[in-house]
C-alpha positions as CSV (number, residue, x, y, z in Angstrom):
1,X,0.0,0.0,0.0
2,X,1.0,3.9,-0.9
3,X,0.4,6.4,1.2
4,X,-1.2,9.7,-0.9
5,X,-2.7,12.8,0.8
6,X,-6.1,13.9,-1.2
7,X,-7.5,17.1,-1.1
8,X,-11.2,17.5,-0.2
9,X,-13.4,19.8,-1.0
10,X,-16.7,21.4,1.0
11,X,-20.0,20.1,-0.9
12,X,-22.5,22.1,1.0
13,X,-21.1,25.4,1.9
14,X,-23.9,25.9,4.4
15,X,-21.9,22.9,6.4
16,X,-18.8,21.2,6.8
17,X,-20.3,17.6,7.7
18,X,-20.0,16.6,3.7
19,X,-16.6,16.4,1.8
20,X,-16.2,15.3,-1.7
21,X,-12.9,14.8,-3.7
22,X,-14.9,15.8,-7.1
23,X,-17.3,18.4,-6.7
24,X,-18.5,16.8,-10.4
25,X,-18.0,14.4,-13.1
26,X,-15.2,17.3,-14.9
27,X,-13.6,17.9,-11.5
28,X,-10.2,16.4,-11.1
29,X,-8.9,14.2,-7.8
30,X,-6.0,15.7,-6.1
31,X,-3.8,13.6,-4.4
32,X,-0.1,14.2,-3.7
33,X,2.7,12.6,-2.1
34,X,3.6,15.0,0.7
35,X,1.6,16.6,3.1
36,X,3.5,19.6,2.4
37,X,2.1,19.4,-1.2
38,X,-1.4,18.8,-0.7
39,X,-1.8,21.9,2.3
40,X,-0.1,23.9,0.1
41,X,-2.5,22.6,-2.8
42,X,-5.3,23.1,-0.7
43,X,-4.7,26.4,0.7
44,X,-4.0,28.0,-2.8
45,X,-7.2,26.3,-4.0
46,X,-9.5,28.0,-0.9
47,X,-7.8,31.2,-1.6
48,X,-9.1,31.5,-5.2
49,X,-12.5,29.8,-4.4
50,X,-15.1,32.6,-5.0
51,X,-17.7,30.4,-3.6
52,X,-16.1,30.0,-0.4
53,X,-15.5,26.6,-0.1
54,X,-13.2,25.0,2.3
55,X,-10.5,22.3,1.5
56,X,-8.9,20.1,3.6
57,X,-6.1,16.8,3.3
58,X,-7.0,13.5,4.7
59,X,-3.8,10.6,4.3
60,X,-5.2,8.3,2.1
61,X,-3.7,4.6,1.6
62,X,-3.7,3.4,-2.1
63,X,-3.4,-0.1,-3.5
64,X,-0.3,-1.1,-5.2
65,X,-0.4,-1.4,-8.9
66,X,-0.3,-5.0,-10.3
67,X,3.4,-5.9,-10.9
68,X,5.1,-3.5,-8.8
């Protein structure tokens, strides 16, 4: 298993109980292999969210690919 650290986005902005990692089916994940990466990542992204939206990380562990 790899450890990854995914950005998550706010889907309701009236409250923070519901996090999504696409807000929609043209949204992108965004998962990095620091933390440092995805804060960084995530603060930018809040900063320029006119809506706004809160992001957070969450350490995430990913399967292996097959023959690795």
């Amino acid at each position: 298993m790899a450890i990854k650290f995914r950005v998550y986005k706010q889907l309701l902005l009236d409250t923070e109980r519901i996090w999504v990692a696409k807000l929609d089916e043209d949204d992108t994940v965004d998962e990095f292999d620091t933390l440092e990466e995805a804060e960084q990542f995530a603060s930018e992204a809040q900063q320029l969210d006119l809506t706004g939206r809160k992001y957070r990380v969450q350490q995430i562990e990913i399967a292996d690919e097959v023959g690795e």
